[in-house]
N, C-alpha and C positions, 0 to 999 in steps of 0.2 A: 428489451431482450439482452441478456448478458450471455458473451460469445467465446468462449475460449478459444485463441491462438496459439497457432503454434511455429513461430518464426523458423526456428532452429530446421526446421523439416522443408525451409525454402530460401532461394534466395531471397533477402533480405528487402531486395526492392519491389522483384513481383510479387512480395509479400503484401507491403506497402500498396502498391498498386490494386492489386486481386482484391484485398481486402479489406486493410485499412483507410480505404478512401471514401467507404459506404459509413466509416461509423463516425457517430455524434462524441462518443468519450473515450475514454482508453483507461484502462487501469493496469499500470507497471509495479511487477513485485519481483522481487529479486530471485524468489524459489519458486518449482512449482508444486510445493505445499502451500506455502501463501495463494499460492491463486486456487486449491482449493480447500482452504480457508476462507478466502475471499466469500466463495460460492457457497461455501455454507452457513454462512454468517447472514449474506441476504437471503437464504432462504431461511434461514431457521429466524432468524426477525423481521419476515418479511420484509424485505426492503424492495420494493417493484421497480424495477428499471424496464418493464415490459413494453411501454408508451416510447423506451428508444433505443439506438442502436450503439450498447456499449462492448466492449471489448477488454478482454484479462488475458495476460499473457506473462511468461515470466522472461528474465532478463539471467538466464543461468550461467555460470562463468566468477572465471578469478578474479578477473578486471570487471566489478558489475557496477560497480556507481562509473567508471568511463561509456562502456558498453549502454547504458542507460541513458546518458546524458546525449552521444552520441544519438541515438534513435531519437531521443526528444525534439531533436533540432532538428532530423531530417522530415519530421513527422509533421513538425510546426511549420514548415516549407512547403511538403509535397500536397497534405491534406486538406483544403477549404473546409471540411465539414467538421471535421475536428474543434470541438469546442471548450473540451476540461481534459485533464489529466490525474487521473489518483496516483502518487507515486508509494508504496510502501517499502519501507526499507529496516533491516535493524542499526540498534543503537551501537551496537559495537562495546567500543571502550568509550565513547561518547555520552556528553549528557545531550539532554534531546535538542536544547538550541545551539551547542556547535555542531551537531548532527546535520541538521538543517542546515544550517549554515554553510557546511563542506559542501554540501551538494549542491544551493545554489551557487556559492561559489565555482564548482566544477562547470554548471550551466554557463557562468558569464565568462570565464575563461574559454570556452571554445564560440564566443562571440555573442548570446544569449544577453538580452535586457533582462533584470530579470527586479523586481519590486523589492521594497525589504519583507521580511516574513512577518507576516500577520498572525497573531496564533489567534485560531478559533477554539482552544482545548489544549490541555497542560500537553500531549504530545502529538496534537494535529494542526499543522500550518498553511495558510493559503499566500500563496504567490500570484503577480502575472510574469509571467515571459514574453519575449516581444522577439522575435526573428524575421529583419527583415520589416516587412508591411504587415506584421501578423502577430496577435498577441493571444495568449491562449492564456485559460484560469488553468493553474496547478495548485492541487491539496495532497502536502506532505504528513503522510501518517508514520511514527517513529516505531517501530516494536519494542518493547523492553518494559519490565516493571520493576523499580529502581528500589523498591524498599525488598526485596528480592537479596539473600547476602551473596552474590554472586559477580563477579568483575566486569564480565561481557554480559554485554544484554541483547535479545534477540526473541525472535516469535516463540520459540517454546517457552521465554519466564509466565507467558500469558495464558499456557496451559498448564503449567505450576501454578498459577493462580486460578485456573479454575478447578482445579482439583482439591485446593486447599479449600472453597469456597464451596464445594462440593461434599467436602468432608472426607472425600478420600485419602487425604494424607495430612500431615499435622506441620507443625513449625518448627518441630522436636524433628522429626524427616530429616529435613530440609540439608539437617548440620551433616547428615554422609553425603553429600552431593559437593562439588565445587563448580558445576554449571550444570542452568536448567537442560541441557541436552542429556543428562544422564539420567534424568529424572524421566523424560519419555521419549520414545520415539519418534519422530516428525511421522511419520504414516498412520499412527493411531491419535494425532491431534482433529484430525477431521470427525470419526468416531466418535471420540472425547466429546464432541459439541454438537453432534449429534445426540447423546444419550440424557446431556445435561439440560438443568433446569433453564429457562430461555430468559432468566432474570440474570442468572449467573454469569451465562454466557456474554450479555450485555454489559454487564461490570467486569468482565474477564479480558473481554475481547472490545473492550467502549474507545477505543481510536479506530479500531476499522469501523464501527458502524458509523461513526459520526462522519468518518472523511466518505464512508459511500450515504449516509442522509446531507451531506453539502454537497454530494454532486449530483444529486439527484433536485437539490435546490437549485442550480448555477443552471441543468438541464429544462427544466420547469420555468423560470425565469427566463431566462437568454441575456441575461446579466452576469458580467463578469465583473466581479464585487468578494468583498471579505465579508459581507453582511449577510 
């Protein structure tokens, strides 16, 4: 069962408490388009998390990779049942392993063990973290598509590519653009992959499926492994 939260709408702990105590996984994304991106991604490739109790929520805000890493650690403390983390983020000015990189580094700087990154996928990483007596799997899925001629990279290049993929716009486009945000709107990307072919979407959107088919592994397993 995947469960949308909504932090922002509670204190942060009886958040925690009320709710995120019941669940088996958590999926952190920085907007909340991403998280329903997220949601339409498993459904539209079916990906069944119905057998557990995972949870999507976003982390919205200036300061969002502190804001993030902060909740990581209160999560891997307060939760037993808690057993993966999907974190999604974009690439920024970054390529995707100093992307990673920053963020677990951000993890080990406010006290966090945290493994070197494993990549399962040119821009999906598995980690463990360790807080304390307690070690949890986390998979870092990057957004960005880098052959993209654009500086910043972020979840909309991924709906510039399936648009291109889709044949609605050309390569020749591309050149009046100077970031994929101008090219669409974050509220019509969910649309977007709704209407399109589920091949596309797959190749469009293939770091989020694969960091939700690894967590749906790590879940099924009870193994916390890069394998």
């Amino acid at each position: 069962m995947l469960v949308q939260l909504k932090p922002h709408h509670e204190a942060f702990y009886r958040f925690v408490f009320d709710k995120l105590m019941r669940l088996n996984a958590l999926i952190l994304c920085e907007g909340k388009t991403e998280v329903e991106v997220v949601k339409k991604i498993a459904e539209k490739l079916r990906v069944s998390l119905q057998d557990f109790s995972v949870g999507v929520t976003d982390c919205e805000g200036i300061e969002v990779v502190p804001q993030m890493t902060s909740a990581i650690l209160a999560l891997a403390r307060l939760s037993r049942k808690l057993k993966v983390m999907v974190v999604i983020i974009d690439a920024e000015d970054m390529n995707v392993e100093d992307r990673v990189r920053s963020f677990t580094d951000s993890l080990g700087a406010r006290g966090a063990r945290v493994s070197n990154p494993s990549p399962i996928d040119d821009q999906v990483y598995f980690v463990r973290v360790t807080v304390e007596d307690r070690t949890l799997a986390m998979v870092i899925a990057i957004n960005g598509v880098f052959t993209l001629p654009f500086r910043r990279h972020k979840l909309e290049d991924h709906a510039v590519k399936l648009l291109l993929l889709s044949g609605k716009m050309s390569d020749e486009d591309l050149e009046r653009y100077k970031d994929s945000k101008e090219v669409i709107e974050r509220d019509r990307i969910v649309e977007l992959i709704e209407d399109s072919n589920e091949e596309h979407v797959k190749c469009a959107f293939n770091h989020i499926h694969l960091a939700l088919l690894k967590l749906l592994s790590i879940l099924r397993s009870g193994i916390i492994s890069n394998h």
